[in-house]
C-alpha positions as CSV (number, residue, x, y, z in Angstrom):
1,X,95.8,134.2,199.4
2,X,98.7,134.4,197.2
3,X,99.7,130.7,195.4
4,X,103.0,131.4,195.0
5,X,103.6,131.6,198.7
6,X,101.2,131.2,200.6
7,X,100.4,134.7,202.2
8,X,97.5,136.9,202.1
9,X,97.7,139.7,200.0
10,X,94.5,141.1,202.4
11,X,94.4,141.8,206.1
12,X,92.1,139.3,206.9
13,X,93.7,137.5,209.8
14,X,91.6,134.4,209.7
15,X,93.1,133.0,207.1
16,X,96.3,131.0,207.9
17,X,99.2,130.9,205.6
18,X,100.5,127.4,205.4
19,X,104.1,127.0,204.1
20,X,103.3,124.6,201.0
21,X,107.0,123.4,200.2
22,X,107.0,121.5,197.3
23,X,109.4,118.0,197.6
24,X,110.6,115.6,194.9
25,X,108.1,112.9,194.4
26,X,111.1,110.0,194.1
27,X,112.7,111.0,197.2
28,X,110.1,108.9,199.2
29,X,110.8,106.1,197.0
30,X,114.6,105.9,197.4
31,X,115.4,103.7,200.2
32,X,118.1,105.3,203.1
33,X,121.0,102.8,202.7
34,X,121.1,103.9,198.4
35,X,121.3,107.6,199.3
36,X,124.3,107.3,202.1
37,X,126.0,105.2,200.0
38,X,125.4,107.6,196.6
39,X,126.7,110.5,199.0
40,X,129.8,108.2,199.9
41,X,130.4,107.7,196.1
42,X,130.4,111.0,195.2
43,X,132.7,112.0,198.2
44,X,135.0,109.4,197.4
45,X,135.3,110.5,193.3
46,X,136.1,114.1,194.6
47,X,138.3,112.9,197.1
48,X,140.2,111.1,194.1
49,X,139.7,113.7,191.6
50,X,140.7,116.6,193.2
51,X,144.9,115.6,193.7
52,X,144.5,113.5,190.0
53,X,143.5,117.2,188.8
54,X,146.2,118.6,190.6
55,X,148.9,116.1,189.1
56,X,147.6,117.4,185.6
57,X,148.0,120.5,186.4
58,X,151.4,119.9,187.3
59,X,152.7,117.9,184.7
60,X,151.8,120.6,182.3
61,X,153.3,122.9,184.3
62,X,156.7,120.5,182.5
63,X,155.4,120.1,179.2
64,X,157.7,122.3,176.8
65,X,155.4,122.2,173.8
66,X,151.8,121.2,174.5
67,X,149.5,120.3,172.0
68,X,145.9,120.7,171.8
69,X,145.1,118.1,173.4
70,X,147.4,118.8,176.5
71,X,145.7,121.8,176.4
72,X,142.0,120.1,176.4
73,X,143.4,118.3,179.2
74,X,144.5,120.8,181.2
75,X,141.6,123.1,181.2
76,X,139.3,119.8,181.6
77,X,141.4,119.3,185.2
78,X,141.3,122.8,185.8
79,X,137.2,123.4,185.7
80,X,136.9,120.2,187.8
């Protein structure tokens, strides 16, 4: 049997292939409520981000001589 797998390099048909998935050993440790409430934080910071990266992007868009640091800024908000 191959180990990487799980299937039989041969043609022996006895052998059963078993799908051996490998999971993350903390994930039966973390309680339900933390993981709904982690995925509600992190839709709520993109939620927030995303038009707070727009609004930099736009006021930019106004600046007539940026500076490095605008332009730090701007690329930061951009690869957001």
């Amino acid at each position: 049997m191959d180990s990487l797998n799980g299937t039989s390099m041969t043609n022996d048909t006895t052998e059963i292939a078993h799908d051996n998935t490998l999971e993350h050993p903390v994930l039966h440790f973390t309680p339900e409520g933390f993981m709904h409430g982690l995925h509600a934080f992190i839709a709520l910071a993109m939620l927030l981000g995303l038009p707070g990266n727009i609004l930099v992007v736009l006021v930019h868009r106004r600046i007539t001589t940026p500076t490095a640091t605008d332009w730090v800024v701007f690329y930061l908000a951009l690869s957001r």
